[in-house]
FILOMAR-446987 format. One line per 4 residues: number of its first residue (from 1); for each residue x, y, z of C-alpha. Coordinates in pm, 1 decimal. Example, Ala and Ser with C-alpha at 12.3 -4.5 7.8 and 13.67 -1.06 7.14 Angstrom:
2
1> 1230.0,-450.0,780.0 ~ 1367.0,-106.0,714.0
END
This chain:
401
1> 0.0,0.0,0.0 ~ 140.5,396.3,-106.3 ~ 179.0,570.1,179.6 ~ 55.3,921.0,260.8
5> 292.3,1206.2,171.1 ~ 487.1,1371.4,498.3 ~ 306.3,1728.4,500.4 ~ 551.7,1978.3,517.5
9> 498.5,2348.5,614.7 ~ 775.8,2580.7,505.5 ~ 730.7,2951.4,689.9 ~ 932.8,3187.5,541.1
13> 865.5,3522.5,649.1 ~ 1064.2,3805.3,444.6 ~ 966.0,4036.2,146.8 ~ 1299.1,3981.4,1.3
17> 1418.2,3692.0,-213.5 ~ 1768.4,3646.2,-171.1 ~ 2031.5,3392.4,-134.6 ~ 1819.0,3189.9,158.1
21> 1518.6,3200.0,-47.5 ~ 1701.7,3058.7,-360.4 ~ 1834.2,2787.7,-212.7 ~ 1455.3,2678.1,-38.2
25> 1348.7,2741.2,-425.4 ~ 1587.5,2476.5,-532.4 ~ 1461.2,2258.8,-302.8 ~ 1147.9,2249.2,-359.7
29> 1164.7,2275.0,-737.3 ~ 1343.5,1890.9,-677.1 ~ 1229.2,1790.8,-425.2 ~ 1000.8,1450.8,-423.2
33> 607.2,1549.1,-409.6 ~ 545.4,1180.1,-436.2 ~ 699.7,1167.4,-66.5 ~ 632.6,1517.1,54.0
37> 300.8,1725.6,53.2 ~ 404.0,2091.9,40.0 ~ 239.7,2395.6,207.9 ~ 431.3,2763.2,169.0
41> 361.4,3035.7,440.0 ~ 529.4,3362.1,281.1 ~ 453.6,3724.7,109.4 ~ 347.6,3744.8,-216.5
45> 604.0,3899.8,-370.1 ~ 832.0,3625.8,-284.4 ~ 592.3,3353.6,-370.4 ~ 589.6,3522.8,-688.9
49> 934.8,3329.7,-773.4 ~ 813.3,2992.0,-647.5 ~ 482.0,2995.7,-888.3 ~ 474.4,2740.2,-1125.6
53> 639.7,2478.8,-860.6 ~ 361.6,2172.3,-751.0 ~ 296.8,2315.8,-405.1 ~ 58.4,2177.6,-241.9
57> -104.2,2546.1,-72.1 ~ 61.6,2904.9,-11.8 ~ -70.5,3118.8,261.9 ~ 61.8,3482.0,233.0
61> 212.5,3622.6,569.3 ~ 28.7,3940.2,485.2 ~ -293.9,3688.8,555.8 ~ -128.7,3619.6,897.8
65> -14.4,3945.9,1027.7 ~ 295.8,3826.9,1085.0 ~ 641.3,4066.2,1096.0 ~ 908.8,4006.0,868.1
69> 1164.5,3927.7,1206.5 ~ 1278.0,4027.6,1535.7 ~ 1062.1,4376.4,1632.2 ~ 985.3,4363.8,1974.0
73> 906.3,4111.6,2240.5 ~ 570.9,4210.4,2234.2 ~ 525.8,4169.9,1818.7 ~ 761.6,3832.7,1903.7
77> 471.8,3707.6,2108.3 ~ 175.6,3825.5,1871.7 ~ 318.8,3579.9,1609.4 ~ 379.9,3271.0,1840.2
81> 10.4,3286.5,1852.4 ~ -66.8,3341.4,1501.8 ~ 185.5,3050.1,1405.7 ~ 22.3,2858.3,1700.0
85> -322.9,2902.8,1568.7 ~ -169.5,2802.0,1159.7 ~ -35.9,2473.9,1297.3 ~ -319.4,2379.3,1464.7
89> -466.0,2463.0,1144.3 ~ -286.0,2274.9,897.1 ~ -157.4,2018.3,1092.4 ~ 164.8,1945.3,901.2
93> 359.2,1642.1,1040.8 ~ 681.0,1851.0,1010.3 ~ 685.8,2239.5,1021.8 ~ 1045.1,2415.4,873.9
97> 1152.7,2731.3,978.0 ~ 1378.9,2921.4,739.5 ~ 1586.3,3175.8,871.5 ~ 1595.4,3283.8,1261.6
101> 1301.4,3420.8,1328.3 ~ 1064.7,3135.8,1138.5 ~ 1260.9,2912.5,1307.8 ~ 1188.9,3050.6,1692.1
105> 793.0,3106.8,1605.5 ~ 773.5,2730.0,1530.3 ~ 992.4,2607.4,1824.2 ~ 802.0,2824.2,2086.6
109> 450.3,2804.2,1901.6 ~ 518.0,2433.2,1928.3 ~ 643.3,2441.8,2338.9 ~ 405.1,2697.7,2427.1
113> 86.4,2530.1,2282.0 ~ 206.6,2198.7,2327.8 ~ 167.5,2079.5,1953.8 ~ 209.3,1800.7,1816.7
117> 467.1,1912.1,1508.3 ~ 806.6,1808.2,1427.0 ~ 972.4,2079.4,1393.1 ~ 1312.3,2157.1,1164.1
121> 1449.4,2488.0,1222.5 ~ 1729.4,2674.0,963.0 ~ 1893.1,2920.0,1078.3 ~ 2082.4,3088.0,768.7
125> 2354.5,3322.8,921.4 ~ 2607.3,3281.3,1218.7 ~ 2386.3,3378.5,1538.8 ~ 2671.2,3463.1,1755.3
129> 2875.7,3695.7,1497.9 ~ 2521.3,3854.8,1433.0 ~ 2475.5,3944.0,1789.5 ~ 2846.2,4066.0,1785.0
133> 2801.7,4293.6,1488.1 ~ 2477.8,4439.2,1495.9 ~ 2294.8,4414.0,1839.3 ~ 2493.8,4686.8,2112.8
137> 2164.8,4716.1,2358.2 ~ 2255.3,4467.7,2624.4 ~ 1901.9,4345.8,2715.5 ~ 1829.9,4304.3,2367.6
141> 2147.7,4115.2,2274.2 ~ 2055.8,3889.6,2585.3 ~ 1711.7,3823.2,2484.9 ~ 1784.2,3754.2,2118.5
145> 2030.5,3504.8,2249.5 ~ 1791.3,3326.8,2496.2 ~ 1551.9,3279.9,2215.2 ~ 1786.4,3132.4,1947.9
149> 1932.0,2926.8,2268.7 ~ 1602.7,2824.9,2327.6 ~ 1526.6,2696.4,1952.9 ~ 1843.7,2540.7,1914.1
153> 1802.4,2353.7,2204.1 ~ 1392.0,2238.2,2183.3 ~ 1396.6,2222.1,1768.4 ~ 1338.0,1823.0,1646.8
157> 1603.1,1907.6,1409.3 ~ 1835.3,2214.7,1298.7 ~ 1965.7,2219.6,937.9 ~ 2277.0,2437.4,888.3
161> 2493.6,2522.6,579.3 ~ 2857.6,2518.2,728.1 ~ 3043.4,2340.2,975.7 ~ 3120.2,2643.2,1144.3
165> 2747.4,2712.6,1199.9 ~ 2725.2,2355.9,1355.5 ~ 2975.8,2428.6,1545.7 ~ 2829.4,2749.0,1714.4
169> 2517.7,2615.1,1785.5 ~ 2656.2,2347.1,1959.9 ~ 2891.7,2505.7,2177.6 ~ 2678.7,2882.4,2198.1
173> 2330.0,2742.4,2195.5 ~ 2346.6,2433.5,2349.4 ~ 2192.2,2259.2,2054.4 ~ 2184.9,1857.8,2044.3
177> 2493.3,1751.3,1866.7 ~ 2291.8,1434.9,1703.7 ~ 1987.8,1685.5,1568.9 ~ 2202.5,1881.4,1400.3
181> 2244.2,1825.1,1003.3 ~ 2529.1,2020.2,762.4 ~ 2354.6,2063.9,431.1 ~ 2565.2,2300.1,191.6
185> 2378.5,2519.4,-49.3 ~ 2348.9,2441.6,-399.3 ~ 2361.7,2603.7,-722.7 ~ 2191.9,2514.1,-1064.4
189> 2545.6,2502.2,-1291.9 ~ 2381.8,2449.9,-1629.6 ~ 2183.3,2782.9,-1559.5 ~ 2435.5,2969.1,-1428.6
193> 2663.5,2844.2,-1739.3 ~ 2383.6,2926.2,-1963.7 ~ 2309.7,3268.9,-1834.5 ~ 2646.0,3339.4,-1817.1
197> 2686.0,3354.9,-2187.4 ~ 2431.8,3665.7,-2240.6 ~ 2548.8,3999.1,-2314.2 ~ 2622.2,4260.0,-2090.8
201> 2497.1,4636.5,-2136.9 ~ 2797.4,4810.4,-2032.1 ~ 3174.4,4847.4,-2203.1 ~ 3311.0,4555.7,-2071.8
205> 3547.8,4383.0,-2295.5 ~ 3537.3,4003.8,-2282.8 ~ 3887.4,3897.2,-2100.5 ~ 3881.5,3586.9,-2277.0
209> 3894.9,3752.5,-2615.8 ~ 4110.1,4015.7,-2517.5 ~ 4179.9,4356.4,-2364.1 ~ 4366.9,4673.2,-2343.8
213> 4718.7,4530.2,-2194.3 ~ 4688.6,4580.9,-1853.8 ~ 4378.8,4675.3,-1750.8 ~ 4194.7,4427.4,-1556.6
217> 3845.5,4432.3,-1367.1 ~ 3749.8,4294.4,-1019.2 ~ 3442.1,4246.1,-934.1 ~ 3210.3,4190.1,-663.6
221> 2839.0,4098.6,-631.6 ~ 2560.6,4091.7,-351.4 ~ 2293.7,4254.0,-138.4 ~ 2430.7,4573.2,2.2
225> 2412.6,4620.0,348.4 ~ 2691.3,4633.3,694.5 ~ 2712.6,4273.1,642.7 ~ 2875.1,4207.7,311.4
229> 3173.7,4494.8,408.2 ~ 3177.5,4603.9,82.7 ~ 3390.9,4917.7,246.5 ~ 3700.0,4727.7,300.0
233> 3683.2,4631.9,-86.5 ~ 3667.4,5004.4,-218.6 ~ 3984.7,5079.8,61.0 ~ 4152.0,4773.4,-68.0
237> 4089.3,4892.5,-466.9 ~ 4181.3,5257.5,-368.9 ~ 4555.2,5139.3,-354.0 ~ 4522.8,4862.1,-620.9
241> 4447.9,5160.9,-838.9 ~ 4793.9,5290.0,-742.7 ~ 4977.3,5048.8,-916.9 ~ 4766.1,4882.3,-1119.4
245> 4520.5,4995.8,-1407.7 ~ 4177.6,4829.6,-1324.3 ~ 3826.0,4848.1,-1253.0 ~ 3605.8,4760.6,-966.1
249> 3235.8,4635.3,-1085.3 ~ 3021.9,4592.4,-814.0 ~ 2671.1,4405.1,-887.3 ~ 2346.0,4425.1,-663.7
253> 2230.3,4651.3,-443.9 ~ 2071.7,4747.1,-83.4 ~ 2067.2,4989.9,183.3 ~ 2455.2,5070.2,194.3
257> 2476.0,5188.2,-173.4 ~ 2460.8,5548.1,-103.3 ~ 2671.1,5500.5,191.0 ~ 2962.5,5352.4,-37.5
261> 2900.3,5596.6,-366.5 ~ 2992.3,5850.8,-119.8 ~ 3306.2,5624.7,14.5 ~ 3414.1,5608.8,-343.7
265> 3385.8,5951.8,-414.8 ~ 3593.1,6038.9,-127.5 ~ 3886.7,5766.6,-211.8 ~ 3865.9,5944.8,-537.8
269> 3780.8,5586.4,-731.1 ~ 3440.6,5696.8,-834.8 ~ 3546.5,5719.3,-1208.1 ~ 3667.2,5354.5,-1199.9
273> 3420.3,5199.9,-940.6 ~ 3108.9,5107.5,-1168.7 ~ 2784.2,5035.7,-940.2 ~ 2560.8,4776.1,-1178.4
277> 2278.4,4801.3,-931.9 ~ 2043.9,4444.2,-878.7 ~ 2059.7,4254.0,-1128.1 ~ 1806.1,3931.4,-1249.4
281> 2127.5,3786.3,-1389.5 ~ 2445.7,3837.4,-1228.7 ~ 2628.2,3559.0,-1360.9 ~ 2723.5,3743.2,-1724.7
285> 2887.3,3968.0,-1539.3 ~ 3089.3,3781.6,-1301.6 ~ 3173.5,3597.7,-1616.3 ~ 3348.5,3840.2,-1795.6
289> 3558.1,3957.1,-1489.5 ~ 3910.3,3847.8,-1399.9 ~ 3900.2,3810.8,-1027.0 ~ 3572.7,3768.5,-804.5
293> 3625.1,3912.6,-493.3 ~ 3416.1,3822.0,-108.6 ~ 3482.3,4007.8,172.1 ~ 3190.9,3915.8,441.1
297> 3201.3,3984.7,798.1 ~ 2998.9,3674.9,844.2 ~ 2839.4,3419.4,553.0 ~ 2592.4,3102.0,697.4
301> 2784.8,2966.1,325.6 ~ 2831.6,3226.5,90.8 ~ 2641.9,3104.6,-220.2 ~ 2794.1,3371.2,-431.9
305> 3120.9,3231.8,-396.4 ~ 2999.9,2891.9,-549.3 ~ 2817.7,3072.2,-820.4 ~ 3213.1,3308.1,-951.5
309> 3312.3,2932.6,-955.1 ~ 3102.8,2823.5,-1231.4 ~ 3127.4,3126.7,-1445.8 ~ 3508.1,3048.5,-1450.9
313> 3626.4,3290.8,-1267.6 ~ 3888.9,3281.2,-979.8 ~ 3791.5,3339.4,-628.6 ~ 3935.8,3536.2,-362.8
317> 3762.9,3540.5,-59.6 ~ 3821.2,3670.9,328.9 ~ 3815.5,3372.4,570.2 ~ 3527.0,3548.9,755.5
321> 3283.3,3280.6,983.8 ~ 3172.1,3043.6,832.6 ~ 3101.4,2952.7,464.2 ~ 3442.6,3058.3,263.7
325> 3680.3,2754.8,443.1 ~ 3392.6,2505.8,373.9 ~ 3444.1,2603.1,29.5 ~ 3735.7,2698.0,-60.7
329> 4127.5,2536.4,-45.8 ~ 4393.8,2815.6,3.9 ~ 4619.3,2813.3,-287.3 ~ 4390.4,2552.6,-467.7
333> 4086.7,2648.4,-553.5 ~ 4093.3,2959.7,-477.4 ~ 4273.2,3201.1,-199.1 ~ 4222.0,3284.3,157.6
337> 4275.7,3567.7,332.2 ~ 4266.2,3665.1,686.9 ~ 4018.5,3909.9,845.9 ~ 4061.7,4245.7,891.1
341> 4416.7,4231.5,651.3 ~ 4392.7,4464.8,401.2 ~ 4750.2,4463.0,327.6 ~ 4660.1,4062.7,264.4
345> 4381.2,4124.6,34.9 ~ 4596.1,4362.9,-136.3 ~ 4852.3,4110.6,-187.7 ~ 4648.9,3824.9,-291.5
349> 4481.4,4042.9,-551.4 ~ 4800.6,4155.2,-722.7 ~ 4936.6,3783.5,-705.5 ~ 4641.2,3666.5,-940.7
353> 4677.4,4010.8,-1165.7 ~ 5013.8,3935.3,-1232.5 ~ 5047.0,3551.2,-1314.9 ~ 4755.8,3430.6,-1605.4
357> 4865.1,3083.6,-1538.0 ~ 4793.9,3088.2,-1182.8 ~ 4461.7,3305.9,-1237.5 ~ 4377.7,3013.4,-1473.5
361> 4459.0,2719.8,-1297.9 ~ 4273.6,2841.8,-977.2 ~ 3925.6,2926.9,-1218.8 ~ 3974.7,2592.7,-1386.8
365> 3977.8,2410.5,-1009.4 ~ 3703.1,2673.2,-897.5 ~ 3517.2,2521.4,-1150.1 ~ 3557.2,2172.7,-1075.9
369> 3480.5,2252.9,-665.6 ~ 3154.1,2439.4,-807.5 ~ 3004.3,2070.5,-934.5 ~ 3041.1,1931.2,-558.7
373> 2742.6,2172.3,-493.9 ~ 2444.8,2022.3,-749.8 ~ 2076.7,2058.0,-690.4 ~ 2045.5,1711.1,-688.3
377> 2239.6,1611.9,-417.3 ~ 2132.1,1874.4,-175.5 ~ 1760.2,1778.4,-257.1 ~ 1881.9,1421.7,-143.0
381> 2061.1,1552.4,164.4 ~ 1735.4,1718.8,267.0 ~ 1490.6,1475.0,173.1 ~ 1670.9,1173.8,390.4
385> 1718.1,1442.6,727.4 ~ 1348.5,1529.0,697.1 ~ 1260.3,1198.6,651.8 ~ 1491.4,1123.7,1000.0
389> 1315.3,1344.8,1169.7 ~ 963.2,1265.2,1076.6 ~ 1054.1,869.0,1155.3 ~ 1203.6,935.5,1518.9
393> 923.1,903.5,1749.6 ~ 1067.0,960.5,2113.6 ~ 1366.2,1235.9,2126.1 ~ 1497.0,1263.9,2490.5
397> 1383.6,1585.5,2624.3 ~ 1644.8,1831.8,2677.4 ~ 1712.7,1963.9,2990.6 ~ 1560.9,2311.6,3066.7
401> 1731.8,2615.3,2920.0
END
């Protein structure tokens, strides 16, 4: 006799579609319908990108009322009972939280109401180096880490991208070593490969085919904001462009933009700095760089890094927590450098500029490191941990927090 399907509810509550939302796009696109039933909480305009997948039902957080993350503890509690009142609702066997603050309303809607849901929760980023970064209030900082302490610890199962990020919630959050799963990201090759062929709208000779002797462009790509420390990269180009005749390109944008026009501008770079703004498709750019370029304070995995590897281009990244050393070998695939070294960066970008054979051997291995990181297999990977979780009936209960 078939079996039923596992129901699955995946809350993802943002406006923005971005690297987390790409790779739960992936996953559903693949993953098996025959074995899982799939319900969506999220906005609309991110559901927008998901349409045409076989998904079971979509309820729009608008619908809910619920906040896009951490507001207040007040707002925190309003949507434990919202998300409460949706499982008891749907009754999915398994409920997946994507992202920190999906991931807490399940955990406590689950404790709180006492409801019977497994739930898997995802946090995307490095919790600790968050906290470090970007909260300074002390009572805030101590009640954001009580509640991702608190869904670490009481989650069914917690699906991370990195090693690091297994590794901190282990050892900052108390989580149970056995429910915790690594699961890199993926990226779809062929498309990247495909799209990375198109032509590009701005003067931007093809390296492959040729160029000016000597002039050389590095380029960057990503959501704007604190996180990504995009400033270090215009300091770090400011005295490329000393010695060196080459252009920065930097593709995406965000909240910091204005912020680092004005940092250019005052390096006096602007005329070789060339913002490209968001773009659909990336990848054609990236493509016809010479060196792609990372420089994170913190990454959950860094998907962008995987994605410079299949257009063929070389990749040098800061060795910020976590994703870059899950990804990259120093001096193989592509090159490490430490935080907070701009002298390092410096270095490491000259050392590719000046030697085509090593710029080419490190894109060709970049390449080949890119293909570990298929659809495919991380559909697997998730479909046989959600499966574990849904088939283990009696986890010991952890200890209060």
């Amino acid at each position: 006799m078939k079996s039923e399907p596992i129901k699955i509810l995946f809350l993802l509550p943002t406006y923005v579609f971005g690297g987390a939302e790409r790779t739960f796009l992936n996953l559903l696109k693949g993953i098996d319908k025959n074995r899982f039933s799939i319900c969506l909480v999220t906005s609309r305009d991110v559901y927008s990108y998901f349409q045409g997948l076989d998904i079971e039902k979509f309820i729009p957080i608008e619908d809910l009322g619920l906040a896009p993350g951490f507001i207040s503890f007040g707002r925190f509690i309003h949507d434990i009972k919202r998300v409460a009142s949706l499982l008891k609702k749907e009754t999915p066997d398994l409920a997946f939280g994507i992202m920190h603050y999906a991931s807490a309303l399940l955990v406590f809607a689950k404790k709180l109401f006492n409801i019977k849901v497994k739930v898997v929760a995802s946090p995307r980023g490095p919790l600790t180096e968050y906290l470090r970064h970007f909260e300074h209030k002390f009572f805030r900082k101590m009640y954001l880490k009580w509640v991702f302490s608190f869904f670490c610890r009481h989650a069914d199962g917690l699906v991370v991208s990195s090693t690091g990020m297994k590794e901190e919630c282990i050892r900052d959050y108390r989580a149970i070593p056995e429910r915790v799963e690594v699961i890199p990201n993926s990226i779809d090759i062929n498309d990247i490969k495909r799209k990375a062929e198109e032509e590009i709208d701005i003067d931007m000779p093809d390296c492959r085919s040729g160029r000016p002797a000597g002039f050389k462009f590095i380029v960057t790509s990503g959501r704007l904001q604190k996180e990504k420390n995009t400033p270090v990269l215009l300091k770090v180009f400011s005295e490329l462009r000393k010695r060196e005749e080459v252009k920065l390109l930097i593709v995406g944008d965000g909240s910091e933009r204005k912020t680092l026009e004005l940092l250019s501008h005052d390096l006096n770079i602007e005329s070789d700095v060339i913002f490209v703004g968001y773009q659909n498709n990336p990848y054609k750019y990236i493509r016809k760089s010479d060196i792609f370029v990372h420089t994170c304070l913190f990454e959950g995995f860094a998907n962008v890094i995987i994605e410079a590897m299949a257009c063929g281009v070389p990749v040098i990244a800061v060795d910020c927590p976590y994703g870059p050393r899950d990804i990259v070998k120093h001096g193989g695939n592509g090159l490490l450098v430490p935080m907070n070294d701009e002298e390092a960066l410096v270095d490491a970008i000259l050392t590719l500029l000046h030697n085509r054979k090593l710029r080419d051997l490190i894109a060709s291995r970049g390449t080949e490191r890119a293909m570990d990181f298929s659809v495919h297999k991380m559909v697997e990977n998730y479909e046989s941990f959600l499966q574990q979780v849904q088939d283990v009936r009696n986890f010991p209960s952890p200890s209060h927090i």
